[in-house]
C-alpha positions in Angstrom: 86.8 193.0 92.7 88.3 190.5 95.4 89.5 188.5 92.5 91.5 191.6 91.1 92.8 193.0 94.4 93.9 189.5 95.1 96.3 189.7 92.2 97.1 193.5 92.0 97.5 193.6 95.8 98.6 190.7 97.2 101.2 192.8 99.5 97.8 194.3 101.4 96.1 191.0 102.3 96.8 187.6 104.1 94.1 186.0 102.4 91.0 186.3 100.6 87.3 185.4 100.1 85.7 185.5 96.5 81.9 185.2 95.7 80.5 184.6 92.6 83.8 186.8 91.4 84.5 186.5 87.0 87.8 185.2 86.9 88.4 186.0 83.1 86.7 189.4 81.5 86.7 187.6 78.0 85.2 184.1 78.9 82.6 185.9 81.3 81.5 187.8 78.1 81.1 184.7 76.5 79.1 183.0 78.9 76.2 185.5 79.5 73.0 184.7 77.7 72.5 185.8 74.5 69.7 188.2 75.3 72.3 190.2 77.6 75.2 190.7 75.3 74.2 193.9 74.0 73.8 195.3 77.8 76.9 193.8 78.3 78.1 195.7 75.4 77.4 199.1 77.2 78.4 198.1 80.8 81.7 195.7 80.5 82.7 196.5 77.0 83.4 194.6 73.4 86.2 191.7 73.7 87.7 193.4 70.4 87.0 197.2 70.7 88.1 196.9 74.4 90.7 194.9 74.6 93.0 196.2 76.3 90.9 197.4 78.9 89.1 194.3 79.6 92.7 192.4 79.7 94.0 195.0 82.5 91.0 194.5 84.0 91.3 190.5 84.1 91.6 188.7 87.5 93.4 186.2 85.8 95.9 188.1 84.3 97.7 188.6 87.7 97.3 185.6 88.6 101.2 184.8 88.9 100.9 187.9 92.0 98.3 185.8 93.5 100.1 183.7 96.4 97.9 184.3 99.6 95.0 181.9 100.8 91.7 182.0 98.9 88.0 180.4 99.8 86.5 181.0 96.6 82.2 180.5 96.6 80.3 180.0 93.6 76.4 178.7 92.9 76.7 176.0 90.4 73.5 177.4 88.8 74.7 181.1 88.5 73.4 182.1 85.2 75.6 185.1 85.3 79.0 184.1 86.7 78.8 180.5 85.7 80.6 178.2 87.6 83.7 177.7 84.6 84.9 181.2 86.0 85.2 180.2 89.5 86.6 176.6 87.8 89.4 178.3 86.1 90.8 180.3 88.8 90.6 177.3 91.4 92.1 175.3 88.9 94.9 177.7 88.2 95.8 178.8 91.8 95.8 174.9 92.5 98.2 174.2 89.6 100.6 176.9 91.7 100.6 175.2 94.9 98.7 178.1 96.5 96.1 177.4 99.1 92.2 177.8 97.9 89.7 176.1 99.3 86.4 175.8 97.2 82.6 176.1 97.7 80.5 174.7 95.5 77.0 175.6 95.8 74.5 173.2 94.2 71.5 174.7 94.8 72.1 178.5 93.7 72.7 180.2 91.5 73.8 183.8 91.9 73.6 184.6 95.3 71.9 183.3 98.1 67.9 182.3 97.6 68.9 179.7 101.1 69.5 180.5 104.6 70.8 177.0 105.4 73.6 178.0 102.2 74.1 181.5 103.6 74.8 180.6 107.0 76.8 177.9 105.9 78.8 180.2 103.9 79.5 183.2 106.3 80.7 180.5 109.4 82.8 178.8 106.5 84.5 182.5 105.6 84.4 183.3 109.3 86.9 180.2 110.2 89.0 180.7 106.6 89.7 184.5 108.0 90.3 183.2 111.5 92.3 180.6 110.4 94.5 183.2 108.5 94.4 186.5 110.5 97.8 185.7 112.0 99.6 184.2 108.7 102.0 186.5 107.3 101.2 188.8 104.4 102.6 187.7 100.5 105.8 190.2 99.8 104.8 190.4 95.7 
């Protein structure tokens, strides 16, 4: 949801946070286990039947309205969100000069099972919202 707001919205936030946020509807499909596809079937959709939902639905397609700062957190063993979705939008906002900053979790997987990782996480999103409370909102 972050992920979509951020491009939708941009005009109603100074920057955001993302955690273990899809990037792309379509390549998240693709990447859940085989045993889940037919639940995903019923909860996100079919990449054909649903196309145009799921592509209106897409973080990344507004990702040329994305422009304000972005920490984005991701476990590197998230068997859900796996990490090429947070990958792809880092990689993308990069490419247009906008600033993310990246946390790479080696030890999770889809959410916290750490302390030392959470609290690490929430002072790291604690100083990337201090650090951009005053900036100036994105006019999209």
């Amino acid at each position: 949801m972050t992920l979509l707001l951020a491009g939708r919205h941009p005009e109603l936030f100074r920057a955001a946070v993302d955690i273990f946020g899809p990037s792309n509807l379509f390549t998240f499909l693709e990447s859940v286990p085989e045993d889940w596809k037919p639940m995903m079937d019923n909860w996100l959709g079919d990449p054909v039947r649903d196309r145009e939902r799921l592509t209106k639905d897409s973080p990344i397609t507004y990702l040329d309205q994305m422009v304000n700062p972005m920490l984005v957190i991701q476990g590197a063993n998230d068997p859900r969100v796996v990490k090429a979705e947070s990958d792809q939008i880092v990689a993308a906002l990069q490419s247009k000069g906008v600033d993310v900053e990246y946390i790479v979790l080696d030890d999770e997987g889809h959410g916290f099972s750490r302390k030392t990782n959470e609290i690490l996480v929430y002072r790291r999103m604690l100083e990337f919202l201090q650090k951009h409370q005053e900036s100036p909102v994105a006019q999209a």
